[in-house]
C-alpha positions as CSV (number, residue, x, y, z in Angstrom):
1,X,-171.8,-84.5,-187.1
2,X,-172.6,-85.5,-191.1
3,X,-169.8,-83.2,-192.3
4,X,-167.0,-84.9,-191.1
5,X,-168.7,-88.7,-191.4
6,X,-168.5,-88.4,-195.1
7,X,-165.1,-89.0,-197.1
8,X,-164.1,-85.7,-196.8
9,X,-160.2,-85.3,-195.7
10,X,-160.3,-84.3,-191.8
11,X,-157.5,-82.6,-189.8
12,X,-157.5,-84.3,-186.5
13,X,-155.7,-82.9,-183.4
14,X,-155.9,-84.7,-180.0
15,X,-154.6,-82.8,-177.1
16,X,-154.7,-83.0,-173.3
17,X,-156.3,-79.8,-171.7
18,X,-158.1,-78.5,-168.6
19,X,-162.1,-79.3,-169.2
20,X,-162.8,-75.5,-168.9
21,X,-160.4,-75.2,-172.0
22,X,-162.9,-76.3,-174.7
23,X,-163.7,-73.1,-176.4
24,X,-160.2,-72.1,-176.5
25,X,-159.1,-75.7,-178.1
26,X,-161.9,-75.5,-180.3
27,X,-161.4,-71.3,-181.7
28,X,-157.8,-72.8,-182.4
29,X,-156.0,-72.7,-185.7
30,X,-153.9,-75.8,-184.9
31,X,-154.6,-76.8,-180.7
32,X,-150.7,-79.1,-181.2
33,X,-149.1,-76.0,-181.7
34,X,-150.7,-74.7,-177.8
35,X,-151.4,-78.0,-175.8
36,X,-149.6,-81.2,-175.8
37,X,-151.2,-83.3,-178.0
38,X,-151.1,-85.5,-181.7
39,X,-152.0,-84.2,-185.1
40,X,-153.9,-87.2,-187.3
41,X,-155.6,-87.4,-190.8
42,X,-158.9,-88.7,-191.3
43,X,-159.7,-89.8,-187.9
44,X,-163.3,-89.0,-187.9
45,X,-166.3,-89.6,-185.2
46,X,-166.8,-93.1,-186.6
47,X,-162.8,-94.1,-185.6
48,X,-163.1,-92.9,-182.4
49,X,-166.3,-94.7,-181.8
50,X,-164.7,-97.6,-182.7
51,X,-161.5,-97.5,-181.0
52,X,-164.0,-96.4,-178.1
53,X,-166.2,-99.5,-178.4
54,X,-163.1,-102.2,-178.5
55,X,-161.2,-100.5,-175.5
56,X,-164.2,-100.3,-173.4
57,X,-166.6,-103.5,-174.9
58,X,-169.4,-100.4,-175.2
59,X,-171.6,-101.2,-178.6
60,X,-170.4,-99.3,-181.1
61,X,-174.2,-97.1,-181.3
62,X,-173.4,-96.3,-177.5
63,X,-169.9,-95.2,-178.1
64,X,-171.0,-92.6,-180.9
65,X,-173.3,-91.4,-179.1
66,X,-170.4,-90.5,-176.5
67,X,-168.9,-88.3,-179.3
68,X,-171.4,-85.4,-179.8
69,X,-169.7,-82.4,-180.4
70,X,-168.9,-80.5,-177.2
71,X,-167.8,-77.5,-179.1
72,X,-168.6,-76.3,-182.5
73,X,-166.1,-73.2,-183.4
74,X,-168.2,-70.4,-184.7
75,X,-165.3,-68.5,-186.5
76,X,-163.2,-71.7,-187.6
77,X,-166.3,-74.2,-188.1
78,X,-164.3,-77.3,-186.0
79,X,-165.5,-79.3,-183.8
80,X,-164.5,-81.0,-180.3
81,X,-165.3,-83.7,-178.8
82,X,-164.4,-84.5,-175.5
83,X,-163.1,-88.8,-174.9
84,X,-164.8,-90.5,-172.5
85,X,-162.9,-90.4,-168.9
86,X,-162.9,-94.4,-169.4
87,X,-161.8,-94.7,-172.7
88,X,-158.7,-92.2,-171.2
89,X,-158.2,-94.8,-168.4
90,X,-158.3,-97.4,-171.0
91,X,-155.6,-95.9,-173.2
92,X,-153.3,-95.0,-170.4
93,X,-153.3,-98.5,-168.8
94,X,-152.2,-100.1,-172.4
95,X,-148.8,-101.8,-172.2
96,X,-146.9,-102.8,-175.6
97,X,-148.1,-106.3,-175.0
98,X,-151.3,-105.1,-174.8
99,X,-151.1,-102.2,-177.5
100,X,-149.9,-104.8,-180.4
101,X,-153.0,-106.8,-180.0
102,X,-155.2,-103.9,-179.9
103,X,-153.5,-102.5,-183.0
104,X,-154.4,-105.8,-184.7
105,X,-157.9,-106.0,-183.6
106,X,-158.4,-102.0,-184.5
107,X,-156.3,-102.6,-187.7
108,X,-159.1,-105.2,-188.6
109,X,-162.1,-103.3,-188.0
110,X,-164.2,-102.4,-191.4
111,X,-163.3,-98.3,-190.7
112,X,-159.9,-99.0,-190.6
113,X,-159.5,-101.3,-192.8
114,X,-161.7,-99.4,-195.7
115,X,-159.3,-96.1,-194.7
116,X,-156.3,-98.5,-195.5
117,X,-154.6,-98.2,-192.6
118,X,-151.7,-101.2,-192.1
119,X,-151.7,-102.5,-188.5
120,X,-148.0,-100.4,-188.0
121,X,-149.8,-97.2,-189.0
122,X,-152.6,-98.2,-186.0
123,X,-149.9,-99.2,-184.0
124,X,-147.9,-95.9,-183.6
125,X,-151.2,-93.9,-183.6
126,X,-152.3,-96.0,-180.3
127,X,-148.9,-96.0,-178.7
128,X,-149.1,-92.2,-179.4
129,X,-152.4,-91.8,-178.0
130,X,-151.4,-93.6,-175.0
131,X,-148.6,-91.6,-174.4
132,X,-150.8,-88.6,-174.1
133,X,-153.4,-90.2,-172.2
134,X,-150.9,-91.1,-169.5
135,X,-150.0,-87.1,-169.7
136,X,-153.5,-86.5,-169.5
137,X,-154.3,-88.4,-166.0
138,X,-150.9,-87.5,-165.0
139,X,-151.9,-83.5,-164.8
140,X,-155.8,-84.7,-164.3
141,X,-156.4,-83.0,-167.4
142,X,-159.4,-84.3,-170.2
143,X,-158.4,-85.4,-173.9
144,X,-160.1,-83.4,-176.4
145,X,-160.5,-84.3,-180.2
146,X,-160.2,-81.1,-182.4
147,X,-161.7,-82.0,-185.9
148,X,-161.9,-79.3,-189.1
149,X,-162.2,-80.4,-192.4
150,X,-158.9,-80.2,-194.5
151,X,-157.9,-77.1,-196.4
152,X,-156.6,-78.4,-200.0
């Protein structure tokens, strides 16, 4: 987990997949390119955790504990994590009412904030995320993160 909590630049890709799936997201080059998903940068364990903890009301220690690796790529060296089946609920049920004010909120959190990222950034990101979860419980599939350090 320590390599991709530092500042290093992260490749993120979230993508919806069938659970038994992991090793083949993971053991991917890019998983977008193969499964429905987003492509991010710099959205570490610590950004999930906290987008975790404000959609659910978990403490934050409880919601990175919920992001252990699930998969750890021998040949590429990325990661997966697998998002909670709650924090997918909680993503798919956000309306644009309801996605502005948790943009704001998440905008305004110290790992955002220090990353940044403007409140439209966070915006678009969540509305994205959404998006996919909704395809996710729509084809009762799980949302994987896909992390690998950038190559610059």
């Amino acid at each position: 987990m320590s390599i991709l909590t530092n500042t290093m630049s992260i490749l993120t890709n979230i993508v919806a997949a069938e659970e038994d799936e992991v090793e083949a997201v993971g053991d991917s080059l890019q998983p977008v390119d193969e499964w429905s998903g987003i492509s991010l940068r710099d959205i570490g364990i610590a950004k999930i955790a906290t987008l975790h903890s404000l959609l659910t009301g978990d403490l934050f220690e409880d919601a990175a504990a919920l992001c252990e690796p699930v998969y750890i790529s021998p040949a590429e060296g990325a990661l997966v994590l697998r998002l909670a089946d709650e924090l997918k609920d909680r993503l798919a049920k956000l309306d644009e009412e309801s996605l502005d004010a948790v943009a704001a909120e998440l905008a305004a959190t110290e790992e955002f904030e220090m990353a940044g990222r403007d409140e439209g950034e966070v915006l678009a990101m969540l509305a994205d995320l959404a998006d996919l979860a909704r395809l996710a419980e729509s084809q009762d599939q799980t949302l994987f993160v896909w992390m690998h350090p950038l190559r610059t």
